[in-house]
C-alpha positions as CSV (number, residue, x, y, z in Angstrom):
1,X,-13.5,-11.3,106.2
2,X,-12.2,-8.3,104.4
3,X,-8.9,-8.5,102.5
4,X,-7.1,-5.1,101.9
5,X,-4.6,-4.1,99.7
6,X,-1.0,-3.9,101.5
7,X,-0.2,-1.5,99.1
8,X,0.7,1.9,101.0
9,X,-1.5,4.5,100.3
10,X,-3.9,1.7,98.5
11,X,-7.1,1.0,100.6
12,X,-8.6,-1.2,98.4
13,X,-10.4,-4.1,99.5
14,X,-11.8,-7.5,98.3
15,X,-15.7,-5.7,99.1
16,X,-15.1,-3.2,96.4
17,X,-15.1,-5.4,93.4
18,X,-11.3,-5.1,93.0
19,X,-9.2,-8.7,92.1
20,X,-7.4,-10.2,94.7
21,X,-4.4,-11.5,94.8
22,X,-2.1,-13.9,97.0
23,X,1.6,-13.6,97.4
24,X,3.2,-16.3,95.2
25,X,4.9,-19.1,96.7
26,X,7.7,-19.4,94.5
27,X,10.9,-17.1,96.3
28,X,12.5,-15.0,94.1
29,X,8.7,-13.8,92.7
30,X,7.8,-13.4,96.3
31,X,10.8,-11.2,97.0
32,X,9.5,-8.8,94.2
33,X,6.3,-8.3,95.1
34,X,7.7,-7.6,98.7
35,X,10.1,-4.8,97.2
36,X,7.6,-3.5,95.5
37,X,5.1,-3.1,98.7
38,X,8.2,-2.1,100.5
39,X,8.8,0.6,98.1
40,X,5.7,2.4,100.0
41,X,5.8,0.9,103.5
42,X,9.4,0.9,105.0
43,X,10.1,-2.1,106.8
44,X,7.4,-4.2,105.8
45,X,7.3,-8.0,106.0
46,X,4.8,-10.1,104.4
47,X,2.5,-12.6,106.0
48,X,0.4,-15.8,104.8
49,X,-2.4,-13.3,104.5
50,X,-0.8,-10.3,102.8
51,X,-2.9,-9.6,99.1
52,X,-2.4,-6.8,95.9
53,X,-5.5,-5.4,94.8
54,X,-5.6,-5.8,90.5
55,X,-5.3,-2.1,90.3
56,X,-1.4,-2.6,90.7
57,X,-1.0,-5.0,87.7
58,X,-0.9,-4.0,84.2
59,X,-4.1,-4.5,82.4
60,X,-4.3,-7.7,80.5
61,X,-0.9,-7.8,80.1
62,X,-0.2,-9.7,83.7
63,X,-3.2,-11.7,83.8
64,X,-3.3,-14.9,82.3
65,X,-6.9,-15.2,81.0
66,X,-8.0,-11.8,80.4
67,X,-9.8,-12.0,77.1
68,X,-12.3,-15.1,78.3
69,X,-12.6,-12.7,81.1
70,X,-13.8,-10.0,79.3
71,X,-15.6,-12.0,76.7
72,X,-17.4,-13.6,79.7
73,X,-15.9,-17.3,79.5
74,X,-14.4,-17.1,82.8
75,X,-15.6,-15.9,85.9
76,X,-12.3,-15.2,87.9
77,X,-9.1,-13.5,86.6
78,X,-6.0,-15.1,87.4
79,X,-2.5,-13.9,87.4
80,X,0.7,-14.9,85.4
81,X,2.9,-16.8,86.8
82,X,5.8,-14.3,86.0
83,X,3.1,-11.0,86.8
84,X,4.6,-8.9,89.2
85,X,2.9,-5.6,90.3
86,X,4.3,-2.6,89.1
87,X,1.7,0.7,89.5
88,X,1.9,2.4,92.8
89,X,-0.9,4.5,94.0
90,X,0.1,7.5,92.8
91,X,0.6,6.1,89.2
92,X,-3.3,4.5,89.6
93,X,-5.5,6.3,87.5
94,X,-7.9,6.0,85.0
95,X,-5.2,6.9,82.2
96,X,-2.5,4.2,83.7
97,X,-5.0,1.5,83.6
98,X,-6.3,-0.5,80.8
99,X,-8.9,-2.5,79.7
100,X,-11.9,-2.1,81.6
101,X,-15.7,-3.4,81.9
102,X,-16.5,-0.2,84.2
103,X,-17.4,3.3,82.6
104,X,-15.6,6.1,85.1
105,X,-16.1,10.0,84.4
106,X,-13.2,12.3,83.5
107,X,-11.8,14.0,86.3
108,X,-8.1,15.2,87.1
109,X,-8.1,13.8,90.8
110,X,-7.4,10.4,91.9
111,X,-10.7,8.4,91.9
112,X,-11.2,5.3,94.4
113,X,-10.5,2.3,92.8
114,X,-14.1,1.1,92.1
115,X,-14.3,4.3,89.3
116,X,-10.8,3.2,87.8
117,X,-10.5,1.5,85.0
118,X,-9.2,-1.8,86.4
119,X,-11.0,-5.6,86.2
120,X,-13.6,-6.1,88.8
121,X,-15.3,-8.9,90.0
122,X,-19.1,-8.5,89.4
123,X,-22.0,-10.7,88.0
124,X,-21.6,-11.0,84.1
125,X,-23.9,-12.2,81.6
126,X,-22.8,-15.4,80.2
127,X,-20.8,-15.9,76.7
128,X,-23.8,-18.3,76.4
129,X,-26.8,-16.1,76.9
130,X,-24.7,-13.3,74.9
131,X,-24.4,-15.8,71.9
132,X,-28.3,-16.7,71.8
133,X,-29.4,-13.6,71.8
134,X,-27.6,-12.3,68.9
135,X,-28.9,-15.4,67.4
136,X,-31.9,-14.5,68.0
137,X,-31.9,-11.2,66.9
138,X,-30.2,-12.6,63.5
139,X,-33.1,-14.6,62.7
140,X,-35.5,-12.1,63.3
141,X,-34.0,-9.6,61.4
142,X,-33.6,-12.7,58.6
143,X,-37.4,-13.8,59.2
144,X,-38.5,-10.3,58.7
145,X,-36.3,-9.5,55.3
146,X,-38.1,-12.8,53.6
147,X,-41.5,-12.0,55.2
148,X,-41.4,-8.0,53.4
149,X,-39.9,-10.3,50.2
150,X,-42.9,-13.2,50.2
151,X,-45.5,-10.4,50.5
């Protein structure tokens, strides 16, 4: 099933690599994120279902685990408690948002949000495999230094 953004004039969807993100629970949080939706759809009312693409967050500053994220310890970003959404469509582009994994080309038009500079979900090399190969590397470069020095 395809989850879009219920952001007006936002067509983002879960299938474009764009995070995700749930209404909270909590009351008074959920009442903010509904002003702000309602701030481009008049007369809106959110449902169980109702999501916010990432690109209406501020980048890391709203998510909770953004450097692991970025460094490749964590898989999934996750959102602040307190994070409330705060860039409307027109405000989304590439110079508004922060902190990105995804190279975009300059261009003065508004780009859709899989060339922004916002987090997306895609396959990442692990911290793990990152870490051994500069290992690796290291000890080459160190194993070649003392074989040129021995000779």
């Amino acid at each position: 099933m395809v989850n879009r953004c219920v952001v007006g004039g936002c067509s983002n969807t879960n299938k474009d690599g764009v995070t995700c993100h749930r209404f909270p629970k909590e009351k008074s949080a959920r009442q903010k994120w509904e002003r702000f939706v309602q701030s481009t759809r008049k007369n809106w009312k959110c449902t169980d279902h109702s999501i916010i693409c990432g690109a209406h967050f501020v980048v890391p500053d709203d998510f909770e685990n953004f450097m692991q994220w970025e460094m490749g310890f964590k898989s999934k970003l996750e959102l602040k408690k307190t994070a409330i959404p705060s860039i409307t469509p027109s405000k989304v582009t590439k110079e508004t948002v922060q902190g990105s994994r995804r190279d975009s080309h300059d261009s003065g038009a508004r780009e859709p949000a899989s060339q922004l500079d916002i987090p997306v979900n895609k396959p990442r090399v692990g911290a793990v495999h990152k870490l051994t190969v500069a290992r690796v590397n290291m000890f080459s470069r160190c194993s070649y230094q003392f074989l040129n020095l021995t000779i």
